[in-house]
MDAnalysis code that builds the backbone (N, CA, C; Angstrom):
import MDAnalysis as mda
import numpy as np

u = mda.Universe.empty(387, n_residues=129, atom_resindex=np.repeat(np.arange(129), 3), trajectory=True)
u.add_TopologyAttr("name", ["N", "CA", "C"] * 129)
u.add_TopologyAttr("resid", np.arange(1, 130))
u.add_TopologyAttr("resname", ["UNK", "UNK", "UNK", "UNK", "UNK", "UNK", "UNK", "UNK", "UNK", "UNK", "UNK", "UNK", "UNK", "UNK", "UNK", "UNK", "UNK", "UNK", "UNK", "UNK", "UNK", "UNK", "UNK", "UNK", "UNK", "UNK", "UNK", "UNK", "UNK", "UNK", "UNK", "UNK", "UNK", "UNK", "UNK", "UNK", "UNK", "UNK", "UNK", "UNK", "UNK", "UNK", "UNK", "UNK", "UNK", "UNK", "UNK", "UNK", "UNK", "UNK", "UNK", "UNK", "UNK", "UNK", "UNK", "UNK", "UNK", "UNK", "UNK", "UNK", "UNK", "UNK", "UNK", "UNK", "UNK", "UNK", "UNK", "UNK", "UNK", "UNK", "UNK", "UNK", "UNK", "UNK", "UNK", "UNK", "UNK", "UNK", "UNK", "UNK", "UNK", "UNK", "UNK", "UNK", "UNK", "UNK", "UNK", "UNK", "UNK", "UNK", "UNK", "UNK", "UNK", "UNK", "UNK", "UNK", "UNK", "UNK", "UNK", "UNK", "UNK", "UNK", "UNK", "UNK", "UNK", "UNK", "UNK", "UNK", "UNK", "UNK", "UNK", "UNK", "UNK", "UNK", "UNK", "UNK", "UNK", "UNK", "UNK", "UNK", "UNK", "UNK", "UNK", "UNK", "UNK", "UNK", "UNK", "UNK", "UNK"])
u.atoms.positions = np.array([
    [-19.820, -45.189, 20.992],
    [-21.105, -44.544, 21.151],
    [-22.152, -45.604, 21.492],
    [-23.109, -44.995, 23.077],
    [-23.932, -46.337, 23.230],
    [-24.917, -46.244, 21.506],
    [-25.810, -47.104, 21.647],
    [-27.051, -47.269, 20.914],
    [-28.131, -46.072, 21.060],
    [-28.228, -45.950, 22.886],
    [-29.037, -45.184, 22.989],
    [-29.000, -43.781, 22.475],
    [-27.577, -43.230, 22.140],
    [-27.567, -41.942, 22.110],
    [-28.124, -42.003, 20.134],
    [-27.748, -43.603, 19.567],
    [-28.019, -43.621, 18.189],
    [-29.655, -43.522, 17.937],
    [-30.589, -43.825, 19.011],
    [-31.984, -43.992, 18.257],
    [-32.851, -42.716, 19.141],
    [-34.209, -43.196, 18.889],
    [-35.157, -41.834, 19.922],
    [-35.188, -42.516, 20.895],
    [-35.634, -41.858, 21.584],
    [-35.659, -42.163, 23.131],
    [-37.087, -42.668, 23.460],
    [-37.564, -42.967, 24.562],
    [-38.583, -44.053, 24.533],
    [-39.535, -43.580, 24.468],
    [-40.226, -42.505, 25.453],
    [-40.993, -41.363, 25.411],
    [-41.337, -40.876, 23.621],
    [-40.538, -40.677, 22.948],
    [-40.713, -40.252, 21.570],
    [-41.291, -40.788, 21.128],
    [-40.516, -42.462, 20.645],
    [-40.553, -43.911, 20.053],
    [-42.374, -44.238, 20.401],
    [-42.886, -43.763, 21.910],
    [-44.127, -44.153, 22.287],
    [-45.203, -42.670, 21.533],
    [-44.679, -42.115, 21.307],
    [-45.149, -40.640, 20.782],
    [-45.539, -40.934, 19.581],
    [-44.526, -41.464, 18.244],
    [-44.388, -41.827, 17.364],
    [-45.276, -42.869, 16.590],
    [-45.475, -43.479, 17.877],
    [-46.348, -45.376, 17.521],
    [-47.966, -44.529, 17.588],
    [-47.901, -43.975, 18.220],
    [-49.437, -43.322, 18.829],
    [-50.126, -42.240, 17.565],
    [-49.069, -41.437, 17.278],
    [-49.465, -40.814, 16.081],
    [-49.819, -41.832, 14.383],
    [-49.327, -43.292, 14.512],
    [-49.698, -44.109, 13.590],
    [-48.447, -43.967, 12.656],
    [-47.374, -43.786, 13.080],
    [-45.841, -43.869, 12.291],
    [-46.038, -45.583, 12.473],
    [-45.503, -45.776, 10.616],
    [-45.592, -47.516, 10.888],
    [-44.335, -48.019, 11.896],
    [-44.725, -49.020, 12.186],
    [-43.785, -49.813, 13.399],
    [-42.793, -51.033, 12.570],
    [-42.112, -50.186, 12.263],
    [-40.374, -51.086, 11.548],
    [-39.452, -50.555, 11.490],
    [-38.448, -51.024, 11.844],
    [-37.089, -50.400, 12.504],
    [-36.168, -51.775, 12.987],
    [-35.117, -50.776, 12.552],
    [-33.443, -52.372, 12.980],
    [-33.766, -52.642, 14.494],
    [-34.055, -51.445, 15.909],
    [-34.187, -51.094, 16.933],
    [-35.554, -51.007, 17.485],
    [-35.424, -51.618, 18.427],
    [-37.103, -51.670, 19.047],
    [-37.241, -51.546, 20.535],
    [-37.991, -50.434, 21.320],
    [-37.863, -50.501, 22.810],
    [-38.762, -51.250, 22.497],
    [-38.403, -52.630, 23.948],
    [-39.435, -53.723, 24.316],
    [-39.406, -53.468, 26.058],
    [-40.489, -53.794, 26.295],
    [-40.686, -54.047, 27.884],
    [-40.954, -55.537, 27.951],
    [-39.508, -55.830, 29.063],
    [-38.852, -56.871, 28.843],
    [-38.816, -57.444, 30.395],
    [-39.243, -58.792, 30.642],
    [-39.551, -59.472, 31.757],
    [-38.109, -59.827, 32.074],
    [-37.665, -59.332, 33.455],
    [-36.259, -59.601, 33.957],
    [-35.945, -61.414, 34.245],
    [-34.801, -61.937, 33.665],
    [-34.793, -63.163, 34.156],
    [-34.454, -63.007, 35.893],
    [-33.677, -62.335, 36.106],
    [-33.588, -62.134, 37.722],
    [-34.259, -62.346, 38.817],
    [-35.472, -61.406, 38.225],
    [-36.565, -61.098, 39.598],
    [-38.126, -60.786, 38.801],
    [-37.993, -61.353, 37.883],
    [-39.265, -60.804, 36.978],
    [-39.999, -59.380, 36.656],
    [-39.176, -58.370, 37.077],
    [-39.788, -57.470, 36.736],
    [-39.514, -57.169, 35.170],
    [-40.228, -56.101, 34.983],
    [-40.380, -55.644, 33.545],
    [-39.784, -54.380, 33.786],
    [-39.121, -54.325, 32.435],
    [-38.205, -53.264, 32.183],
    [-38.088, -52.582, 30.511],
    [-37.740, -51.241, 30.465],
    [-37.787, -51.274, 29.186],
    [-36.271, -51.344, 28.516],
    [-35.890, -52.141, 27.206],
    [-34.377, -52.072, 26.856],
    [-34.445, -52.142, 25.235],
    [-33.024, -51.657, 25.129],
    [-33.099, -51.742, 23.071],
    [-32.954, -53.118, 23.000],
    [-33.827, -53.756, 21.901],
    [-33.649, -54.978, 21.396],
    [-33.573, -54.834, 19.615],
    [-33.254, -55.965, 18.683],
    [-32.930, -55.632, 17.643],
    [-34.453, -56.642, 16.998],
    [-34.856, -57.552, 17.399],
    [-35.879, -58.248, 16.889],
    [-36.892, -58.730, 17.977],
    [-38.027, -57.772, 18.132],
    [-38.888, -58.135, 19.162],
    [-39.999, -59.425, 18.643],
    [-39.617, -60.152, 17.931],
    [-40.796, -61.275, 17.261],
    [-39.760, -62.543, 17.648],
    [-38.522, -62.153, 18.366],
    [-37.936, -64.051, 18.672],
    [-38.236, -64.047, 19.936],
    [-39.462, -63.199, 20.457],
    [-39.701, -63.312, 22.485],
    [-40.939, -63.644, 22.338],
    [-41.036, -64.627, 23.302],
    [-42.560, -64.719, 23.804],
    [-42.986, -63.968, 24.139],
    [-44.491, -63.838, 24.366],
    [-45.146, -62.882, 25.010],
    [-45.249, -63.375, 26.423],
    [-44.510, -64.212, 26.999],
    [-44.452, -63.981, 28.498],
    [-43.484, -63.179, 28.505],
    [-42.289, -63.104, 27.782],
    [-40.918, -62.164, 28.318],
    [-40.683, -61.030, 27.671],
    [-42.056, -60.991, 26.832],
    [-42.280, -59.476, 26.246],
    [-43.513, -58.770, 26.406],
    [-43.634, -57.328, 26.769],
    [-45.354, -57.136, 27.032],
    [-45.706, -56.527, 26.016],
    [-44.850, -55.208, 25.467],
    [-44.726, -54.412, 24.631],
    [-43.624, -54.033, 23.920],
    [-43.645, -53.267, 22.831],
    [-42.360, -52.902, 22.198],
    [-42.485, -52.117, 21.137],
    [-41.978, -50.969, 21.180],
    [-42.314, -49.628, 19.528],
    [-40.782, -49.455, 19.229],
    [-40.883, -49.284, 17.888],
    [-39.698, -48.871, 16.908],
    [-38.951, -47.977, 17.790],
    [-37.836, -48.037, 17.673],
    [-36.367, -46.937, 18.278],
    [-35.790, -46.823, 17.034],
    [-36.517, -45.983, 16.319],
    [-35.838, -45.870, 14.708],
    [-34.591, -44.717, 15.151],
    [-33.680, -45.442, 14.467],
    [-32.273, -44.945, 14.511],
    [-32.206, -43.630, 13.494],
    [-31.054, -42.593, 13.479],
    [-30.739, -41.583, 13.146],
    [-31.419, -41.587, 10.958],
    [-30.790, -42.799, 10.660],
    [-30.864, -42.624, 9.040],
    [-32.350, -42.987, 8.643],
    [-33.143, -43.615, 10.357],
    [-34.449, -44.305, 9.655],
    [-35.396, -43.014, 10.010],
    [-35.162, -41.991, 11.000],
    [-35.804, -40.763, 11.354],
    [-35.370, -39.914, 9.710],
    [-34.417, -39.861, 9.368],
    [-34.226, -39.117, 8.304],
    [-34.802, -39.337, 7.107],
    [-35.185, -40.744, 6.957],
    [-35.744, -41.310, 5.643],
    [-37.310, -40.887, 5.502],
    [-38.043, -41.218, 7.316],
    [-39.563, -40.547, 7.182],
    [-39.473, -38.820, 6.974],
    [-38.717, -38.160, 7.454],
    [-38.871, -36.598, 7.396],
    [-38.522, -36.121, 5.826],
    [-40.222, -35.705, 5.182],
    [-40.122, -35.455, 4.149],
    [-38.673, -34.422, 3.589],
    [-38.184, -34.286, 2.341],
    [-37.772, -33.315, 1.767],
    [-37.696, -31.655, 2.256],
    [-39.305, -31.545, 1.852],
    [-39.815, -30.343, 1.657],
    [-41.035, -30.579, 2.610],
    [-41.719, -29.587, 2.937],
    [-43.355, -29.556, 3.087],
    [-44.097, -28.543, 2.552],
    [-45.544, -28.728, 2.259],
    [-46.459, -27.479, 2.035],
    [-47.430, -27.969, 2.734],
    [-48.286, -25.950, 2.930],
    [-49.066, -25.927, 4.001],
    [-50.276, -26.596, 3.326],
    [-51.315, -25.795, 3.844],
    [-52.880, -26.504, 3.234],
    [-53.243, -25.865, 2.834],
    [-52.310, -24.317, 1.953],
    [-52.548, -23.915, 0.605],
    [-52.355, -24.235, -0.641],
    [-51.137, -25.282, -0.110],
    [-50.410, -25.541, -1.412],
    [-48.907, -24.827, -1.294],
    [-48.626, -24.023, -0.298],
    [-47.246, -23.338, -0.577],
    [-46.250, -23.639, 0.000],
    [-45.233, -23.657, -0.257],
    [-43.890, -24.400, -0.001],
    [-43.426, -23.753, 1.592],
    [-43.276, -24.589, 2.592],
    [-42.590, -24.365, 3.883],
    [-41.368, -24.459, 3.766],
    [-40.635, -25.328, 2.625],
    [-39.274, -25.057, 2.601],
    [-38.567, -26.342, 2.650],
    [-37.580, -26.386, 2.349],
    [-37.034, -28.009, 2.927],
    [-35.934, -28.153, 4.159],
    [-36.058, -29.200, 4.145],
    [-35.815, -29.929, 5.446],
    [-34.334, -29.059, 5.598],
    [-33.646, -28.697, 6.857],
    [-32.634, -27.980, 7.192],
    [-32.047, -28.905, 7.954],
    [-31.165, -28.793, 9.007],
    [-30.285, -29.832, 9.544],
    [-28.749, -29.318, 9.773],
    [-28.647, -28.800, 11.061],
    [-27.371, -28.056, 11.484],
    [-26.798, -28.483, 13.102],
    [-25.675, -28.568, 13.000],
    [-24.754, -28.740, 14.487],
    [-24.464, -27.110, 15.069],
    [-24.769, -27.306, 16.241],
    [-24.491, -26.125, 16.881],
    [-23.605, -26.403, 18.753],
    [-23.487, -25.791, 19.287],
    [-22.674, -26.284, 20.212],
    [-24.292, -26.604, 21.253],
    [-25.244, -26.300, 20.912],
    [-26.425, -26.349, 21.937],
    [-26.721, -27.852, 21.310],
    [-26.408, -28.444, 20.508],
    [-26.900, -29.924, 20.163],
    [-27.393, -29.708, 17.976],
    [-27.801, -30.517, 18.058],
    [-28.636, -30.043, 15.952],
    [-29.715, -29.663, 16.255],
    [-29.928, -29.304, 15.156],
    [-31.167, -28.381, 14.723],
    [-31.822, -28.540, 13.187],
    [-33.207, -28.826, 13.226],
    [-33.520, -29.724, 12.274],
    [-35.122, -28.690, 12.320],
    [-35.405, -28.869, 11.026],
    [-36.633, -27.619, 10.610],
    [-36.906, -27.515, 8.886],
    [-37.752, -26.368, 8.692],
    [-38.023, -26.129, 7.655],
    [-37.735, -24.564, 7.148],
    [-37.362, -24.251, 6.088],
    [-36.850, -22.792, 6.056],
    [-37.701, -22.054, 6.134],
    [-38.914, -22.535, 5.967],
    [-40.209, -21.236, 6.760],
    [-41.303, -21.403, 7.972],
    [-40.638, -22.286, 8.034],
    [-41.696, -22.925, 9.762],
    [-41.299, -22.348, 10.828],
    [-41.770, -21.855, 11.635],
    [-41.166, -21.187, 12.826],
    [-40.699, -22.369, 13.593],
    [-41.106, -23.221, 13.914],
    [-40.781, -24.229, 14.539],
    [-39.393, -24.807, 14.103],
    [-38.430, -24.717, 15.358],
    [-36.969, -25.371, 15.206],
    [-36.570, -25.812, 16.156],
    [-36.378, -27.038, 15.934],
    [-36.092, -28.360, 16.850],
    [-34.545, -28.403, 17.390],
    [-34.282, -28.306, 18.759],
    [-32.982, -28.469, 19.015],
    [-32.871, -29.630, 19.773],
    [-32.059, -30.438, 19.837],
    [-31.213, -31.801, 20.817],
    [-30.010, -32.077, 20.608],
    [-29.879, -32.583, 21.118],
    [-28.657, -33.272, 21.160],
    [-28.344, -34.601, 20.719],
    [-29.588, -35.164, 20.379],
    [-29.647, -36.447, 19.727],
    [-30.348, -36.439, 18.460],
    [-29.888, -36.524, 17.641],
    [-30.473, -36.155, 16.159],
    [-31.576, -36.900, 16.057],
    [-31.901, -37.772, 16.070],
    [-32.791, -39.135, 15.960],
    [-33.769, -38.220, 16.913],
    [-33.539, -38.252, 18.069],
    [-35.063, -37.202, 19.006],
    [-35.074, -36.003, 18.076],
    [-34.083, -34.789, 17.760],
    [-34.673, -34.174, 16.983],
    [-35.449, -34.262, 15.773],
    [-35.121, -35.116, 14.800],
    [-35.872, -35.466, 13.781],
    [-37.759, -36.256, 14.555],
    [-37.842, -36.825, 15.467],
    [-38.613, -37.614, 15.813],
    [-39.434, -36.496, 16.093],
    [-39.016, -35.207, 16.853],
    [-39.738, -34.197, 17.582],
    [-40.321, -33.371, 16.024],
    [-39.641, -33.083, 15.511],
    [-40.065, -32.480, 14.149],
    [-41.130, -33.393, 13.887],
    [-40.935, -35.013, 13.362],
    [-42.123, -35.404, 12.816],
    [-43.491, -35.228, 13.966],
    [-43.455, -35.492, 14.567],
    [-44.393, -35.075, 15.920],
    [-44.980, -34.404, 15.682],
    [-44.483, -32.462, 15.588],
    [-44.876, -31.466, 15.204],
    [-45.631, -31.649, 13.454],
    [-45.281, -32.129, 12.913],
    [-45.589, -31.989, 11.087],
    [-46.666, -32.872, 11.515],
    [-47.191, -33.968, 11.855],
    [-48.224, -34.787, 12.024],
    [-49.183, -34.041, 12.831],
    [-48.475, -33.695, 14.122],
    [-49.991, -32.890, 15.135],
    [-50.327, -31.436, 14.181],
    [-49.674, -30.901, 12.918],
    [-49.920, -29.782, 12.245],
    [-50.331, -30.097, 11.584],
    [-51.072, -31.477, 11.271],
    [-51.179, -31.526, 9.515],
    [-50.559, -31.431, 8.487],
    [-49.187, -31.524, 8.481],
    [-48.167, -31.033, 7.403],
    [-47.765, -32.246, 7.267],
    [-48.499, -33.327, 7.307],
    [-47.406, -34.875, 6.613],
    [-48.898, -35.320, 7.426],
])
């Protein structure tokens, strides 16, 4: 199994950093200065602090499957106080599916790590975390 299919995808990972999810993780997309031809590119790296900042421009967490699972609370409640339910988490032949037992909102992929990432997304732009 590559890596990539193990963490979020970059688009997310940049989703994630923006909403103010702290930035630590085994996995890190960096945009990464080609020794080749110098362009910049984005790739998984495991420690973006042993690159210079000439051969690095940027770089956000690619938190892997168990580190998406560790931020996605338990449970949630709304901004009454009442229980949305806890965290769910199912294989289906359309990819997993990851939610709350009373949220309408249910996350499907195929990459668990984007689903969990897309859930926190949603719970942050809702106010629910």
């Amino acid at each position: 199994m590559k890596i990539e299919d193990q963490v979020v995808n970059l688009d997310l990972a940049k989703q994630l950093k923006e909403l103010g999810f702290e930035q630590e993780s085994l996995f890190w997309w960096a945009n990464m200065k080609s020794f080749w031809d110098g362009s910049f590119n984005w790739h998984i790296i495991q420690n973006p602090f042993n690159y210079s900042r000439e051969k690095l421009t940027d770089y956000v967490s690619a938190y892997t499957v168990a580190e998406v699972l560790a931020i996605l609370p338990a449970s949630v409640w709304d901004k009454n106080k009442e229980s949305i339910g806890c965290l769910e988490i199912s294989k289906t032949d359309s990819g997993f599916v990851v939610g709350y037992a009373n949220l309408d909102e249910m996350i499907i992929d195929e990459n668990l790590a984007n689903a969990g990432s897309k859930l926190l997304i949603y719970l942050k732009q809702n106010n629910l975390i």
